[in-house]
VOBA-97136 format. One record per residue: x, y, z of N, C-alpha, C, O in turn; residue number from 1. Coordinates in steps of 0.1 Angstrom, whole numbers, always signed. Each point is the difference from the previous one (the first is absolute). Example, Ala and Ser with C-alpha at 12.3 -4.5 7.8 and 13.67 -1.06 7.14 Angstrom:
<<+132 -57 +78> <-9 +12 +0> <+9 +12 +0> <+10 +0 +7> 1> <<-14 +11 -14> <+9 +11 +0> <-8 +11 +8> <+5 +11 +1> 2> 
This chain:
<<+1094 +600 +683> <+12 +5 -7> <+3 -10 -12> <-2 -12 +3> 1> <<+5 +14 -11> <-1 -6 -16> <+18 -2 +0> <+9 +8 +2> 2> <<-11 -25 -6> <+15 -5 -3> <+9 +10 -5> <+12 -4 +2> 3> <<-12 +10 -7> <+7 +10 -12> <+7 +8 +11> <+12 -2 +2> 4> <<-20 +11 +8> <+8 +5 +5> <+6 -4 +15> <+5 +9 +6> 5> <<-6 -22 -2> <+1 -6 +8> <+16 -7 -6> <+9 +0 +9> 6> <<-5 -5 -19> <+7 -3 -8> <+9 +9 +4> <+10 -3 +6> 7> <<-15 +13 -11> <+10 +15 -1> <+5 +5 +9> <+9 +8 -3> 8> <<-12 -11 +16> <+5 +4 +11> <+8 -7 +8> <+7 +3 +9> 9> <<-10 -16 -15> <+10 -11 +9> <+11 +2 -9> <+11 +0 +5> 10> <<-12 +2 -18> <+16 -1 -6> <+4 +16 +4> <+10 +0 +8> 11> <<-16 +12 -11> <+9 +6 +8> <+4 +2 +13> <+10 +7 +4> 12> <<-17 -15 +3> <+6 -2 +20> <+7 -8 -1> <+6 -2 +11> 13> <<-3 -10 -24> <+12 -6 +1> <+10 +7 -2> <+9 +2 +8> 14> <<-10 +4 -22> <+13 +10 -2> <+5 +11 +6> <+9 +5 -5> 15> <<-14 +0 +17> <-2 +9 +8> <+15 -10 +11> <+12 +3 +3> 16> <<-17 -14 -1> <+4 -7 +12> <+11 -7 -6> <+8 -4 +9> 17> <<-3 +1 -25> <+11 -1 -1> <+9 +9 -5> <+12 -3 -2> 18> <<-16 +13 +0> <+12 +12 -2> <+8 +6 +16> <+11 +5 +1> 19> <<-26 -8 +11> <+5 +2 +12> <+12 -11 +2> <+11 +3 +3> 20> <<-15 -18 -4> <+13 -6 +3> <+15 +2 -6> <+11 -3 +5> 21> <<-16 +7 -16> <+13 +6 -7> <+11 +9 +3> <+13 -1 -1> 22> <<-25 +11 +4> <+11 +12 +6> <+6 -3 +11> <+11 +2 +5> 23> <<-26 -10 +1> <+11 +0 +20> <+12 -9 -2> <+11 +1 +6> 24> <<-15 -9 -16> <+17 -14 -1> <+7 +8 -5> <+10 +2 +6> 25> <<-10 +2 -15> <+14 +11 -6> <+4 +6 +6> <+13 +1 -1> 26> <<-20 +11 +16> <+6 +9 +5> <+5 -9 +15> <+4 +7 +9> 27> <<-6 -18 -9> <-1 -6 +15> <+17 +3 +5> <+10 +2 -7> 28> <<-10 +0 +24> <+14 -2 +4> <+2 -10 +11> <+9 +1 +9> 29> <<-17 -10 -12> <-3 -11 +11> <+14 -3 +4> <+7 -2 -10> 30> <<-1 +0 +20> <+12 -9 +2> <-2 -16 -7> <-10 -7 +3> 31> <<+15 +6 -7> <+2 -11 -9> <+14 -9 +6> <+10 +5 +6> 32> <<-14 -19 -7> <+10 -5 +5> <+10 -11 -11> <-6 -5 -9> 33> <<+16 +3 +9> <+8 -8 -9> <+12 -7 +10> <+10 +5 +5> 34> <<-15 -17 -4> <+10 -1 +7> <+15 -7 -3> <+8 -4 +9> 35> <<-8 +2 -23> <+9 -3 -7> <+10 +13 -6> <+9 -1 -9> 36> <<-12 +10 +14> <+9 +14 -7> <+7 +5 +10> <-5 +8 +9> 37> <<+17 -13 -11> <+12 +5 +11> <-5 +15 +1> <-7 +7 -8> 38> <<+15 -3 +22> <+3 +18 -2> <+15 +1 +4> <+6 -9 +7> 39> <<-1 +21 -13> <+15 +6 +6> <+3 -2 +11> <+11 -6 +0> 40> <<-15 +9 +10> <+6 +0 +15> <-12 -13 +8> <-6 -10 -4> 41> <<+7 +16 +12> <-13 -5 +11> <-12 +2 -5> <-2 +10 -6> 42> <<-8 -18 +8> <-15 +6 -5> <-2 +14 +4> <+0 +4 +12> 43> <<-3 +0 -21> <-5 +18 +3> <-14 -1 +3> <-6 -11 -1> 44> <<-2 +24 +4> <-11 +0 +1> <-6 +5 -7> <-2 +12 +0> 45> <<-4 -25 -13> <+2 +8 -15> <-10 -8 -3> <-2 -11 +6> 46> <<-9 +17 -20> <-15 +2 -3> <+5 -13 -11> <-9 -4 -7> 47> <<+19 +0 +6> <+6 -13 -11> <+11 +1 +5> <+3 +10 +7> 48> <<+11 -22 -11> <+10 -3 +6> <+10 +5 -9> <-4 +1 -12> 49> <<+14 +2 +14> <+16 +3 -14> <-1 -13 -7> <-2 -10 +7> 50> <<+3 +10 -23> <+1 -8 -3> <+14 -5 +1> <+5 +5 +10> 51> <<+4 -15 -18> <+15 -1 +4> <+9 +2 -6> <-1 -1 -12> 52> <<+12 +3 +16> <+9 +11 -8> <+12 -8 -7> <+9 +5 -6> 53> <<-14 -22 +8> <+9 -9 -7> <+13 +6 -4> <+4 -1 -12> 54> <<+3 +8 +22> <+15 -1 +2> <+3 +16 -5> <+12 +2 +2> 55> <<-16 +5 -5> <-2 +16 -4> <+0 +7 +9> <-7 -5 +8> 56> <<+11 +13 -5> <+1 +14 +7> <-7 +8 -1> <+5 +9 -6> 57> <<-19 -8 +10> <-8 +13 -5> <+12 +15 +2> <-2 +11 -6> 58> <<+11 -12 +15> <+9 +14 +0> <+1 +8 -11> <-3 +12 +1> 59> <<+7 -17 -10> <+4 +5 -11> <-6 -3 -15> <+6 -1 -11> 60> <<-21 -1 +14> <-10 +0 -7> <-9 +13 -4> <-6 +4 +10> 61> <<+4 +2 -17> <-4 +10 +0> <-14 +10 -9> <-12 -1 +4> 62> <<+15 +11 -18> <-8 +6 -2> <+6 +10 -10> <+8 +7 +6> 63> <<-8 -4 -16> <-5 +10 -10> <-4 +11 -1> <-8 +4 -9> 64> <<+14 +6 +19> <-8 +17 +0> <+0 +4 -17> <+6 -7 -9> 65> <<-17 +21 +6> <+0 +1 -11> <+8 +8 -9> <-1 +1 -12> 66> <<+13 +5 +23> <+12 +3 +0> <+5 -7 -6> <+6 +7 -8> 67> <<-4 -23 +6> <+12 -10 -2> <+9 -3 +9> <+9 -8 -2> 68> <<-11 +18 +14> <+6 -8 +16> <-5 -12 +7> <-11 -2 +3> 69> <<+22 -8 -2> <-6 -11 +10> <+0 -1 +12> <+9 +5 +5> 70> <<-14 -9 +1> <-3 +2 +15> <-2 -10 +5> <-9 -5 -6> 71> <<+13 -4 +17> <+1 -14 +7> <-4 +0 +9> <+1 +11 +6> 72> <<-8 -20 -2> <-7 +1 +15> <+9 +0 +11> <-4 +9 +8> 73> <<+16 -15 -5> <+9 +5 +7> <+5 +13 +6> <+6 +1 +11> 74> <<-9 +8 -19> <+1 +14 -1> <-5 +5 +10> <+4 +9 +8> 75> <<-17 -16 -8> <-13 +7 +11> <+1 -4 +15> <-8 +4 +8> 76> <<+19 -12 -5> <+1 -3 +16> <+1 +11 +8> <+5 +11 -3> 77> <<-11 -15 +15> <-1 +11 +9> <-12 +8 -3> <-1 +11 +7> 78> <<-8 -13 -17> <-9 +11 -4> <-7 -16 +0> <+5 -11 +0> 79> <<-28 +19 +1> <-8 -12 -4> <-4 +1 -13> <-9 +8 -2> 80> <<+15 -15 -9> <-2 -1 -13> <-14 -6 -3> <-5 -11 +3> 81> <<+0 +21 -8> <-24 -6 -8> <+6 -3 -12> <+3 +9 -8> 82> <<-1 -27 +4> <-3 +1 -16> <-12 -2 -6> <-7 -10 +4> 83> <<+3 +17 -13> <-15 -4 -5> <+0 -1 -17> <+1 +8 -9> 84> <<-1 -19 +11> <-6 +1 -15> <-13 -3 -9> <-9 -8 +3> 85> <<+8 +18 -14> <-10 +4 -2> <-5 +0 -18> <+8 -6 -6> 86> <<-16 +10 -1> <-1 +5 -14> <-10 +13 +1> <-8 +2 +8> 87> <<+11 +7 -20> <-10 +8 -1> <-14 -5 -3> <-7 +10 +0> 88> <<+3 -17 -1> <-12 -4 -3> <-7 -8 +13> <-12 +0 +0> 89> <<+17 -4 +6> <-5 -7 +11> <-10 +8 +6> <+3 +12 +1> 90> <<-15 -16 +5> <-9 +6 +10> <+8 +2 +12> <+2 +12 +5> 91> <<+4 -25 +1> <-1 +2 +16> <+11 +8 +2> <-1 +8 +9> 92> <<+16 -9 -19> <+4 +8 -2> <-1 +15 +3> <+4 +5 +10> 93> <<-9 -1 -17> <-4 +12 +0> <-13 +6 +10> <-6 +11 -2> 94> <<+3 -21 +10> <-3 +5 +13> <+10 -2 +12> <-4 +7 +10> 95> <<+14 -12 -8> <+12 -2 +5> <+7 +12 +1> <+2 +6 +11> 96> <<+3 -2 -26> <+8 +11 +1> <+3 +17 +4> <+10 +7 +0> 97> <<-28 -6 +4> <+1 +12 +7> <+5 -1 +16> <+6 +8 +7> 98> <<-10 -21 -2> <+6 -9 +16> <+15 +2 +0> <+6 +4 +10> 99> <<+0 -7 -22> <+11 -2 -3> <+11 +13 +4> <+11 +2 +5> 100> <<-21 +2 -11> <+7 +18 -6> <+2 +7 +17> <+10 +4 +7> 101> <<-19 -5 -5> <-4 +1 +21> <+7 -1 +5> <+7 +9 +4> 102> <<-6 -23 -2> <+12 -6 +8> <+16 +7 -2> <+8 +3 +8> 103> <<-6 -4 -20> <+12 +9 -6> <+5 +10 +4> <+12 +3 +3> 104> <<-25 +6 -3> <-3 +13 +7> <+8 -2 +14> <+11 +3 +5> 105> <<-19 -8 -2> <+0 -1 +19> <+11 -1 +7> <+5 +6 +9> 106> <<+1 -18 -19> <+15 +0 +10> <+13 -1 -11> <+10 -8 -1> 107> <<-13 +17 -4> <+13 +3 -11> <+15 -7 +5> <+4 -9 -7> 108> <<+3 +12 +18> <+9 -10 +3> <+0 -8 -2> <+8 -6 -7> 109> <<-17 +2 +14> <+6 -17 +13> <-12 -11 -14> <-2 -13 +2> 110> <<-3 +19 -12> <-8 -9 -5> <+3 +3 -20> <+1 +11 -5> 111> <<+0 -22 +0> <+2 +2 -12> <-7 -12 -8> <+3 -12 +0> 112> <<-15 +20 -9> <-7 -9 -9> <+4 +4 -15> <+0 +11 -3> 113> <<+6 -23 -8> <-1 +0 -6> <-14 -9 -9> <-3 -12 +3> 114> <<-2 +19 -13> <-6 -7 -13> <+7 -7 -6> <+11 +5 -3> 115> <<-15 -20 -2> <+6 -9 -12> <-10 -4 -8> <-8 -9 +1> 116> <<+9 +18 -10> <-11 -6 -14> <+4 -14 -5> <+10 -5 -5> 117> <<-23 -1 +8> <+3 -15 -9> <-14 -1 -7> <-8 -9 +0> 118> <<+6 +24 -8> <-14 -3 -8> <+5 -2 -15> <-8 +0 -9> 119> <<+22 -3 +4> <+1 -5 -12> <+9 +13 -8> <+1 +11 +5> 120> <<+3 -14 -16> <+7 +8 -11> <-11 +10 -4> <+7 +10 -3> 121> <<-13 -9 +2> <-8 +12 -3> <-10 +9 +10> <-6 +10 -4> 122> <<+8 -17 +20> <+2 +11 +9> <+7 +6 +1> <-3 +12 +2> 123> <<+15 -17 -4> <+10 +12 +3> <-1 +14 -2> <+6 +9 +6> 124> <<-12 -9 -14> <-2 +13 -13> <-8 +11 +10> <+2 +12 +1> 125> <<-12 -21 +7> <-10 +8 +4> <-1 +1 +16> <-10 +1 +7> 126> <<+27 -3 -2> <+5 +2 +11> <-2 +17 +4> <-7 +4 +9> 127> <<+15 +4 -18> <+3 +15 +8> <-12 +5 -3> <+0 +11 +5> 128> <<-12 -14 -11> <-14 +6 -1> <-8 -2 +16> <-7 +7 +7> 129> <<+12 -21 -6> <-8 -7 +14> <+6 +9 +9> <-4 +8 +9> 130> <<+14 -12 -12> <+9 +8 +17> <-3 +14 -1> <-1 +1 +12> 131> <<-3 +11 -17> <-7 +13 -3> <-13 +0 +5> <-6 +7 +7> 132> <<+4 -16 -14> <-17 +1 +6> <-5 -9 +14> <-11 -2 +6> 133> <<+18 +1 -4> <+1 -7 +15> <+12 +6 +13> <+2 -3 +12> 134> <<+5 +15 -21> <+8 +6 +11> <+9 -9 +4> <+2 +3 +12> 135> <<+7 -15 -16> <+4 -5 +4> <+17 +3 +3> <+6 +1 -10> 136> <<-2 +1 +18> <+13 +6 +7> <+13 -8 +4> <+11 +4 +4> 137> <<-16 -17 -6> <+13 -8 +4> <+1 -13 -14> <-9 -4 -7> 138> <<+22 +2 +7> <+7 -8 -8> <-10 -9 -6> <-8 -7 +7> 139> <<+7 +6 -27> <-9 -13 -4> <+11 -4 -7> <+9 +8 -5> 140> <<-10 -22 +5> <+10 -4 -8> <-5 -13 -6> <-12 -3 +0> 141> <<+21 -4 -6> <-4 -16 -7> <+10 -8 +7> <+12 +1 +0> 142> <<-22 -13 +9> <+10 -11 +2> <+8 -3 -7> <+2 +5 -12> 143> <<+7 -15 +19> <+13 -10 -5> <-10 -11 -3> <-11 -1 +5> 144> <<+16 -8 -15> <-10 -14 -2> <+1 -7 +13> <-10 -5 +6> 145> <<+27 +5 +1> <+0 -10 +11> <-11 +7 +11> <-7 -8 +6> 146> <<+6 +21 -2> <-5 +4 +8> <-17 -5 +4> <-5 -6 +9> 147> <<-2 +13 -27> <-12 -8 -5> <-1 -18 +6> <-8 -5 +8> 148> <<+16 +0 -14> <+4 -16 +3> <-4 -5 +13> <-10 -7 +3> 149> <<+20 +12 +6> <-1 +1 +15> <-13 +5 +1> <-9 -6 -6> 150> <<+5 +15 +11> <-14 +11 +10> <-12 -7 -11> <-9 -5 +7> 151> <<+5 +4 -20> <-15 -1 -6> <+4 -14 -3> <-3 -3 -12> 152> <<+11 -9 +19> <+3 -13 -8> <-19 -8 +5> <-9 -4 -6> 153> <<+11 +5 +15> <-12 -3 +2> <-14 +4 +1> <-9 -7 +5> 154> <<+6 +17 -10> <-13 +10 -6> <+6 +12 -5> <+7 +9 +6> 155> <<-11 -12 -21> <+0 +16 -8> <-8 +8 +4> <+4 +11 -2> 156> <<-18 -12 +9> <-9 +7 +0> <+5 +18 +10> <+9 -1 +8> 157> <<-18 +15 -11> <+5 +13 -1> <-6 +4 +1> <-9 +0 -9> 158> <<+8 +10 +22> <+14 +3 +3> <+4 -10 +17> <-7 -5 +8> 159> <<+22 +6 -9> <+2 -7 +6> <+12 +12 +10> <+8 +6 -7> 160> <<-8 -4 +18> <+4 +7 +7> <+10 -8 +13> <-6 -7 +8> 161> <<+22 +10 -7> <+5 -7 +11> <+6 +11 +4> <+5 +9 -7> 162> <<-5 -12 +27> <+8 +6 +6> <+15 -4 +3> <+3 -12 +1> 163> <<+3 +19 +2> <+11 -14 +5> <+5 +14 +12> <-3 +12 -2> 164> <<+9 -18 +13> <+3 +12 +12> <+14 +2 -6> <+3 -1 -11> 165> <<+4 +4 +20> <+14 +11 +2> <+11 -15 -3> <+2 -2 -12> 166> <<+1 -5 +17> <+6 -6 +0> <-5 -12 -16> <+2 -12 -2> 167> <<-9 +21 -4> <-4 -9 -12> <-2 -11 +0> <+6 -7 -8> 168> <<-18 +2 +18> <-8 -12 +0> <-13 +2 -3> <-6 +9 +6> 169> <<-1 -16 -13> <-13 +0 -1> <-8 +2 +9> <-1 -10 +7> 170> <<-9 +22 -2> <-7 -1 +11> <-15 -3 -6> <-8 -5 +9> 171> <<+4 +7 -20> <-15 -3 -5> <+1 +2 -17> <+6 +7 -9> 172> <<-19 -18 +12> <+3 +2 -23> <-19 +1 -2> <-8 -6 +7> 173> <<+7 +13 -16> <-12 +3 -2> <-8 -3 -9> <+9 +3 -8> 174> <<-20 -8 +0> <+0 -4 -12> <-12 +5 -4> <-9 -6 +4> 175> <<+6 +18 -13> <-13 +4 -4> <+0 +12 +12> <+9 +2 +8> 176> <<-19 +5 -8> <-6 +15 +7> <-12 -2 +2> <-7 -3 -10> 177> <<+1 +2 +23> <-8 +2 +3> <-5 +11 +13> <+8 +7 +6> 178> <<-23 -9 -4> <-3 +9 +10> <+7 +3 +12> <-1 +11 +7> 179> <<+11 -22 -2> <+5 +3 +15> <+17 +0 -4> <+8 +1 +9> 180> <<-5 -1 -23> <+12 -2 -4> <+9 +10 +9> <+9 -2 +8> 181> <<-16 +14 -15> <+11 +14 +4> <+4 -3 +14> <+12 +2 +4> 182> <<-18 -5 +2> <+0 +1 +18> <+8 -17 +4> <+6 -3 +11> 183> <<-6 -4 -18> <+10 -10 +3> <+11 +4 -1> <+7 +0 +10> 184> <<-3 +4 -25> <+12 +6 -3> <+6 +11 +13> <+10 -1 +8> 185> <<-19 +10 -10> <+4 +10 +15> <+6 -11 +11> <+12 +0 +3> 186> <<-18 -7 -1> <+5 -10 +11> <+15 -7 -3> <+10 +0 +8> 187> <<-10 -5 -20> <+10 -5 +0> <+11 +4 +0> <+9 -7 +4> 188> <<-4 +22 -8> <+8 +11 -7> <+2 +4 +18> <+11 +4 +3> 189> <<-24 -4 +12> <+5 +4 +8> <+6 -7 +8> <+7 +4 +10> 190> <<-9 -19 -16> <+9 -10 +7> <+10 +2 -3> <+9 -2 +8> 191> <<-7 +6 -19> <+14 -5 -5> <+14 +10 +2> <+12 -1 -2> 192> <<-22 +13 +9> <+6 +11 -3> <+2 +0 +20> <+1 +10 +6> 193> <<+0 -20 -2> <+1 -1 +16> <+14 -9 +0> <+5 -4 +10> 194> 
């Protein structure tokens, strides 16, 4: 076999093998540990911890419908509030959102997901196209900065999906989509909803 293409093959089974690490680290949902990041209540049984609310009230923290109605998380007690936030352009995103849409479906009561675009000033634009083409049925709106502040202070990275149960405590936070995502979520949404 002649150097040339012997050459040729190791750099592309290199680059084969780092585009693989790439994607698996970007989409990873490893529980991750920090053990310097307070949480709200008690430690929850959560894929990362609440970051801290340094003296704030998530209660009355809220969201931006495209209405110009605001909406606080307070609101949602007694129901299991999915916040996810997301951008139109995101991959994992938009493998997420048909899960999303599902779940919505399923238990229209007792379960309430809203969308929070944090893909920037010129997503917005290209919000009611996404939500069309994705069938999307329940509330999108734009965080509060304090909200953003609190929930992505410690990873921007998207999409990022939390549950919090009935009594509006964090029961699981999610970070990225991956293969066994949908089915954690299911899990967590049935804890919470116990």
């Amino acid at each position: 076999m002649s150097k040339a293409i012997f050459s040729g093959r190791f750099i592309s089974l290199t680059l084969v093998v780092l585009v693989l690490t790439i994607v698996c680290a970007c989409n990873s949902n490893e529980n991750l540990s920090n053990s310097n990041a307070p949480v709200v209540s008690n430690p929850p049984p959560t894929a990362l911890p609440m970051p801290p609310l340094n003296g704030k009230s998530i209660e009355k923290m809220g969201w931006v419908l495209a209405d110009g109605k605001h909406s606080s998380f307070g609101e949602f007690k007694g129901k299991v509030l999915i916040l996810d936030f997301y951008a139109t352009w995101c991959g994992p995103c938009r493998d997420s959102i048909p899960h999303l849409v599902a779940l919505q479906s399923r238990y229209q009561d007792e379960v309430r997901v809203v969308g929070l675009n944090v893909g920037g000033e010129d997503d917005i634009e290209r919000v009611p196209a996404f939500a069309h083409r994705f069938n999307i049925q329940y509330p999108l709106g734009q965080p509060d900065d304090d909200l953003v502040d609190l929930l992505l202070s410690d990873s921007q990275a998207i999409p990022q999906t939390f549950v919090f149960d009935r009594s509006g405590i964090l029961a699981k936070r999610f970070i990225g989509f991956g293969y066994y995502t949908g089915a954690q979520i299911d899990q967590a949404v049935e804890a919470a909803l116990q």
